[in-house]
ROVEXSE-107398 format. One record per residue: residue number from 1; x, y, z of N, C-alpha, C in turn. Coordinates in Angstrom, 3 decimals, padded with zeros to 6 digits. Layout:
% residues N
PT   n      n.u      n.v      n.w     ca.u     ca.v     ca.w      c.u      c.v      c.w
PT NUM        X        Y        Z        X        Y        Z        X        Y        Z
...
***
This chain:
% residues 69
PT   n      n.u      n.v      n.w     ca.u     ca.v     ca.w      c.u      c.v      c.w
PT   1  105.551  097.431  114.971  106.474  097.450  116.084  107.839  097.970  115.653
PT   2  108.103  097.648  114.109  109.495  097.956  113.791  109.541  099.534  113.512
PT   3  108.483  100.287  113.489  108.167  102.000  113.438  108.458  102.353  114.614
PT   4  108.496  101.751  116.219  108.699  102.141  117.364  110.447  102.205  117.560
PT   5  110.571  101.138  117.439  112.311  100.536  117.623  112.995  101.483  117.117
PT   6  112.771  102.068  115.891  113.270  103.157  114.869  113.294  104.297  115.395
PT   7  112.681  104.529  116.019  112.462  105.699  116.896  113.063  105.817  118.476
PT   8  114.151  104.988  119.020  114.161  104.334  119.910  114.892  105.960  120.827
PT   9  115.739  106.345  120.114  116.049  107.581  121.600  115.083  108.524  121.278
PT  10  114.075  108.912  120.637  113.570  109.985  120.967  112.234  109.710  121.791
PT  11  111.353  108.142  121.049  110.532  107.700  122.133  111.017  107.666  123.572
PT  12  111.933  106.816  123.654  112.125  106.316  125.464  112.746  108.046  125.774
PT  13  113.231  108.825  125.554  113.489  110.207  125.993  112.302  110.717  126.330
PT  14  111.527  111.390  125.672  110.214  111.530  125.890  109.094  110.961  126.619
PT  15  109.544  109.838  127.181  108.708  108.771  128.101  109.717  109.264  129.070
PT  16  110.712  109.047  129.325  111.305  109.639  130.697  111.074  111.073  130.625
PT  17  111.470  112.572  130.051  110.818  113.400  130.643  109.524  113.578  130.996
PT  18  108.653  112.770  130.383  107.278  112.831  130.435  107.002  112.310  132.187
PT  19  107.637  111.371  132.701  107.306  110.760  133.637  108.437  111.506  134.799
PT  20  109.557  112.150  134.122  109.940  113.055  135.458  108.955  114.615  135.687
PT  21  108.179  115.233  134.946  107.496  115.553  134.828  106.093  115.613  135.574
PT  22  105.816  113.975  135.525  104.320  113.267  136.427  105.093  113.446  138.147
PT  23  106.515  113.340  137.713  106.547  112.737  139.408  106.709  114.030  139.767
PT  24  107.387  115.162  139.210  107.359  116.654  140.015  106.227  116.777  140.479
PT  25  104.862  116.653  139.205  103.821  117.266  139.747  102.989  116.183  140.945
PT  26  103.490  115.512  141.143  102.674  114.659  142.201  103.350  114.955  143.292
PT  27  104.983  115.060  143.458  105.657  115.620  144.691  105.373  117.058  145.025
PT  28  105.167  117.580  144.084  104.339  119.197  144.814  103.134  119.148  145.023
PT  29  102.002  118.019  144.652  100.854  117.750  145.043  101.075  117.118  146.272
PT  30  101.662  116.335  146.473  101.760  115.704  147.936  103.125  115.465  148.438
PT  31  103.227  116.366  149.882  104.260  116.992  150.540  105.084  115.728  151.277
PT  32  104.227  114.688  151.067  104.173  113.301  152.152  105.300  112.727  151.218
PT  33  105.421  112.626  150.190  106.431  111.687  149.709  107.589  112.169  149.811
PT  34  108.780  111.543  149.578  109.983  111.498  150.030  110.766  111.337  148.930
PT  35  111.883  112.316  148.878  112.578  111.966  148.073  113.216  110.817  147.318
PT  36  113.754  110.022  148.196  113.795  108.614  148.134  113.063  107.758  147.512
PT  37  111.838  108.029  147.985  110.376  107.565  146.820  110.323  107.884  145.827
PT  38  110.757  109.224  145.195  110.268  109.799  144.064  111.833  108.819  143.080
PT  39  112.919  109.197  143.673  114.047  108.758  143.204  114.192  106.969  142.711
PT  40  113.386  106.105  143.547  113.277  104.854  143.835  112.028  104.704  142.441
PT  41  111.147  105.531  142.397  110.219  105.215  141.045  110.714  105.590  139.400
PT  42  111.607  106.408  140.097  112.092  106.917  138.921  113.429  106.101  138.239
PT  43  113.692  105.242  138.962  114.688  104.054  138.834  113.790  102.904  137.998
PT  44  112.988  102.907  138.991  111.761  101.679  138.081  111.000  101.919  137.097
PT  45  111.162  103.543  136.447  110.520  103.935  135.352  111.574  103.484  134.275
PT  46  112.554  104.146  134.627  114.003  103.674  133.834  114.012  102.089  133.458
PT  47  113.647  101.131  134.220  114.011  099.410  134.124  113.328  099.415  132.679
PT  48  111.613  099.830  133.147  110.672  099.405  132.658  110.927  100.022  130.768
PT  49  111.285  101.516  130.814  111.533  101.692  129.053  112.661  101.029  128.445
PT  50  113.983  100.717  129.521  114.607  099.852  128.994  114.147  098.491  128.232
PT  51  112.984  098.037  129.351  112.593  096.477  129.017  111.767  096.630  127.446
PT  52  112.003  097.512  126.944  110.841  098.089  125.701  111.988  099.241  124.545
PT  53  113.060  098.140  124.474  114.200  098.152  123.601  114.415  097.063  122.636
PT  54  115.355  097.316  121.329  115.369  096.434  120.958  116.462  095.093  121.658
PT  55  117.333  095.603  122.267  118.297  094.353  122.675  117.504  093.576  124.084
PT  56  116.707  094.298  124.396  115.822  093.575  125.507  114.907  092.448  124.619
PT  57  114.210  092.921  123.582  113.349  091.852  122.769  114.298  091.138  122.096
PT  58  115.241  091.309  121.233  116.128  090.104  121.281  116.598  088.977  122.094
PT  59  116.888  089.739  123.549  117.189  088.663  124.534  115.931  088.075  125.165
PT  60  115.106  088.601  125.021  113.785  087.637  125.438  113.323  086.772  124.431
PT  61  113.601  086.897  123.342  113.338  085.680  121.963  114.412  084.822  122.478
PT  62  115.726  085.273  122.629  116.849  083.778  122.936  116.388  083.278  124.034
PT  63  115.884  083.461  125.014  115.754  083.220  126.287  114.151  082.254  125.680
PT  64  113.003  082.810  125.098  111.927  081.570  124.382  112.563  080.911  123.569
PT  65  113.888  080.996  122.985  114.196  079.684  122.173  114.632  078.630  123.128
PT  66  115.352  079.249  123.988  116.541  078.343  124.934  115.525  077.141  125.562
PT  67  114.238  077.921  125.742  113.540  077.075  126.933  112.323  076.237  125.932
PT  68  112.572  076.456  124.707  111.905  075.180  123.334  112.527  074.572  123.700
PT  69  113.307  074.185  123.417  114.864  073.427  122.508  114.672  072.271  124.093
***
């Protein structure tokens, strides 16, 4: 896990172009979605590589200690 972390802007970079990428090609596959939609997933793609950082796994270890104790 500590080989990922190390790598931390070029992985999560590459996971976001990769996934602005998926969403072009699905918005030129289907005419039906909406900008808004595409913009609104692409917000929640963002949460989600954040949550897969190291200061995010730090604060989720304090947050399992807090609720031992």
């Amino acid at each position: 896990m500590d080989f990922f972390l190390k790598l931390f802007p070029f992985l999560h970079l590459t996971i976001l172009i990769a996934g602005i990428i998926v969403l072009l090609i699905a918005k030129r596959k289907y005419r039906s979605l909406r900008n808004s939609d595409i913009i609104l997933i692409f917000i929640l793609l963002c949460i989600l590589v954040a949550l897969f950082t190291e200061p995010a796994f730090d604060l989720v270890k304090r947050f399992i200690n807090f609720i031992q104790v």
